[in-house]
C-alpha positions as CSV (number, residue, x, y, z in Angstrom):
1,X,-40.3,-26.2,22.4
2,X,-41.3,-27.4,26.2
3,X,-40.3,-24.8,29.1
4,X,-37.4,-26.0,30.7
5,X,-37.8,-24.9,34.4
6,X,-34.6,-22.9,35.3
7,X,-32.1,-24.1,38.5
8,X,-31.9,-22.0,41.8
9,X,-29.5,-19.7,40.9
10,X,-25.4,-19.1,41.9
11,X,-24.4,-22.6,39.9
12,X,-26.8,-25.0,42.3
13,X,-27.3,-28.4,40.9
14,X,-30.0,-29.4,38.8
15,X,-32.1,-32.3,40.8
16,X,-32.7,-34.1,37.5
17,X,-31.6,-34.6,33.3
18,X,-34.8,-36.0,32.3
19,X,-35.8,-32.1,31.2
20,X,-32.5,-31.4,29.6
21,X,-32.3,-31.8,25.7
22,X,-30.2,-34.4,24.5
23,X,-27.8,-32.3,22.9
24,X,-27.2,-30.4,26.0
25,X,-26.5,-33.6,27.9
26,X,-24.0,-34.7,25.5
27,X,-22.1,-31.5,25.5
28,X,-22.1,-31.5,29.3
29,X,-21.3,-35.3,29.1
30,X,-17.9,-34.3,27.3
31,X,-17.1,-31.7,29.9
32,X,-18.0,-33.4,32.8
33,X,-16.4,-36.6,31.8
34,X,-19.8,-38.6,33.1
35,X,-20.6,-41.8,31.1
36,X,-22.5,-40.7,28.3
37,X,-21.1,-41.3,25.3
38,X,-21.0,-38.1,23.1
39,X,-22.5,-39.7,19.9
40,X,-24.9,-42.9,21.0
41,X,-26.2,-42.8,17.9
42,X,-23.8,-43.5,15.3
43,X,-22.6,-46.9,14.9
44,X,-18.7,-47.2,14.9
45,X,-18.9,-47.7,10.9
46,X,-20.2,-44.7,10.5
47,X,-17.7,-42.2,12.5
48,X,-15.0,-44.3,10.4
49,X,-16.5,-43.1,7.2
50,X,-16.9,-39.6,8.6
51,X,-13.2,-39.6,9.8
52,X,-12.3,-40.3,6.4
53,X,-14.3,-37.8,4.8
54,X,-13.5,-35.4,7.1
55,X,-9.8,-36.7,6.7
56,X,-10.0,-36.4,2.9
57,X,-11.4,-32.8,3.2
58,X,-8.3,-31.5,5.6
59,X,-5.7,-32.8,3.2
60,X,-7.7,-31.5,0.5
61,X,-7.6,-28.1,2.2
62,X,-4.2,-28.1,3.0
63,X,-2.9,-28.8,-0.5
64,X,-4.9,-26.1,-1.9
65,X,-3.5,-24.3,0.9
66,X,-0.1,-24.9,0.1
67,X,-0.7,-24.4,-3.7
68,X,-2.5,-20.5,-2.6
69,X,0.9,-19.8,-0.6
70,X,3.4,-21.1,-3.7
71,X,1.6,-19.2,-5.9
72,X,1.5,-15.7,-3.5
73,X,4.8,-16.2,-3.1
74,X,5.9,-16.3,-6.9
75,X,3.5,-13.0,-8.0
76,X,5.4,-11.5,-4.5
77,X,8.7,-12.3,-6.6
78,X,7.4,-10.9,-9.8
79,X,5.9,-8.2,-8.5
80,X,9.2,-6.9,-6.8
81,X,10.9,-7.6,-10.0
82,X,9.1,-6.0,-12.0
83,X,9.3,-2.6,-9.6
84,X,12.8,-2.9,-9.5
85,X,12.7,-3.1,-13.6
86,X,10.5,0.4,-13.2
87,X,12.8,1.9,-11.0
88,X,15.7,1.1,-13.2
89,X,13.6,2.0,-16.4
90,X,12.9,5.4,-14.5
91,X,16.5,5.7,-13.6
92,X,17.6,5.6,-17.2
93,X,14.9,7.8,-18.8
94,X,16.2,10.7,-16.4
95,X,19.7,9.9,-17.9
96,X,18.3,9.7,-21.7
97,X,16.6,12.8,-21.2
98,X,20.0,14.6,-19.4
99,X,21.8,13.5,-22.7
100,X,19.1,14.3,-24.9
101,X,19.7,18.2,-22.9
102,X,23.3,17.7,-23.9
103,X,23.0,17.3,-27.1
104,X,20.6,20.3,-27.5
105,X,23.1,22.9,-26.0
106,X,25.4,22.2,-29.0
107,X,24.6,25.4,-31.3
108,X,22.2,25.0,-34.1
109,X,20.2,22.2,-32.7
110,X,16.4,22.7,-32.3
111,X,15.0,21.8,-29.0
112,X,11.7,20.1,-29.4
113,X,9.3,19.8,-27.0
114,X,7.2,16.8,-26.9
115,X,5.9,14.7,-24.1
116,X,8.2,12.5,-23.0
117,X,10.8,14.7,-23.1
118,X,8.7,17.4,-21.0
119,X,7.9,14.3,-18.3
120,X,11.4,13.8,-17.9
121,X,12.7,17.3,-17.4
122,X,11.1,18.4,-14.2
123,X,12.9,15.0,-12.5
124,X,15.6,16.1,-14.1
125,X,15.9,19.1,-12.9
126,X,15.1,18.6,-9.4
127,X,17.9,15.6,-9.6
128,X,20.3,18.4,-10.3
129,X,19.7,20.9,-7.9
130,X,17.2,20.5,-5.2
131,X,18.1,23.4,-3.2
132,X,17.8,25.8,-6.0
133,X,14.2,24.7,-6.6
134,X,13.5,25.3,-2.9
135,X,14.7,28.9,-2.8
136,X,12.6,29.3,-6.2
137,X,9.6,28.3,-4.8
138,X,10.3,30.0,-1.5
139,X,11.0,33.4,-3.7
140,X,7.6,33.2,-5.3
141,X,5.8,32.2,-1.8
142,X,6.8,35.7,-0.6
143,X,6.8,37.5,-3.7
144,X,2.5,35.9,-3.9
145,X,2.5,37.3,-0.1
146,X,3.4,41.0,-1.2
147,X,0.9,43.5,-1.9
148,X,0.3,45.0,-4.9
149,X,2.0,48.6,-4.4
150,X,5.2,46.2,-3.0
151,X,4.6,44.2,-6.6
152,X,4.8,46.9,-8.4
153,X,7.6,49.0,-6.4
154,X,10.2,45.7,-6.9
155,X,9.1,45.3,-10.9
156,X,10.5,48.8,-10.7
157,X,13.7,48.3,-8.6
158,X,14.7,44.9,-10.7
159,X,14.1,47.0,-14.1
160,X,16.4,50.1,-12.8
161,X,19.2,47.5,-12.0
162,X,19.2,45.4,-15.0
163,X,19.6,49.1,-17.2
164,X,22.5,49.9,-14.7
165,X,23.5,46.5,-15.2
166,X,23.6,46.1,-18.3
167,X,24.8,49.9,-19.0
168,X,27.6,48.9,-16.5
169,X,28.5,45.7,-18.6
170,X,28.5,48.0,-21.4
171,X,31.4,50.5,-20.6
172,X,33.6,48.0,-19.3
173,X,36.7,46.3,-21.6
């Protein structure tokens, strides 16, 4: 590539094109509005066929465009359908398993203990009552906390009361 010599500088004028390169002038020409014609080259025939290609191409692109977005939009749809159907399948699992506990309170029933029924129960059981899971795991974060003399001192204490308790429950009518 040829030096180019380089303007005085702050944005004076350059004295002459001749050292310019040709694509440079034809940029400038479409910014500058000066006379040069931004594609001397190609005869008017050509640029037709170009339009047309390039014309082709965009439509092209714009249906397969439109086709991409019809097509998001439908797995959208079936993807919130299908996570309202799991939320509603959930939903009725927690109540199967709350009649499944129902029927296993009636005496002489065996309660089994598989999977499923052992997924279900912990949502179950926080559905009933979450406060009484909060004080139970509050309970065992202090009792964890205690030492092991203060362990040992309320095993002791809890022991003594159930006795009276149940020693209590005992002499009454």
């Amino acid at each position: 590539m040829s030096s180019l010599s380089r303007p005085n500088a702050d944005g004076s004028e350059v004295s002459g094109m001749g050292s310019i390169p040709e694509p440079i002038k034809e940029a400038s020409a479409t910014f500058t509005g000066s006379g040069v014609s931004p594609h001397p080259e190609l005869p008017q025939g050509q640029m037709d066929s170009l339009l047309s290609i390039i014309s082709s191409q965009r439509e092209r692109f714009r249906s397969r465009n439109q086709e991409l977005e019809a097509e998001n939009r439908s797995m959208q749809q079936t993807m919130q359908a299908l996570q309202g159907e799991l939320d509603s399948l959930r939903a009725d699992n927690i109540k199967l398993y709350e009649k499944i506990k129902f029927l296993q309170s009636y005496p002489g029933r065996a309660g089994g203990s598989d999977d499923t029924v052992m997924r279900y129960s912990s949502q179950y059981e926080e559905r009933l009552d979450p406060f009484a899971s909060f004080g139970k795991k509050e309970r065992q974060r202090r009792y964890l906390s205690l030492s092991p003399w203060d362990k040992a001192t309320l095993s002791l204490v809890r022991l003594n009361l159930r006795k009276i308790i149940s020693v209590f429950d005992a002499t009454l009518p």
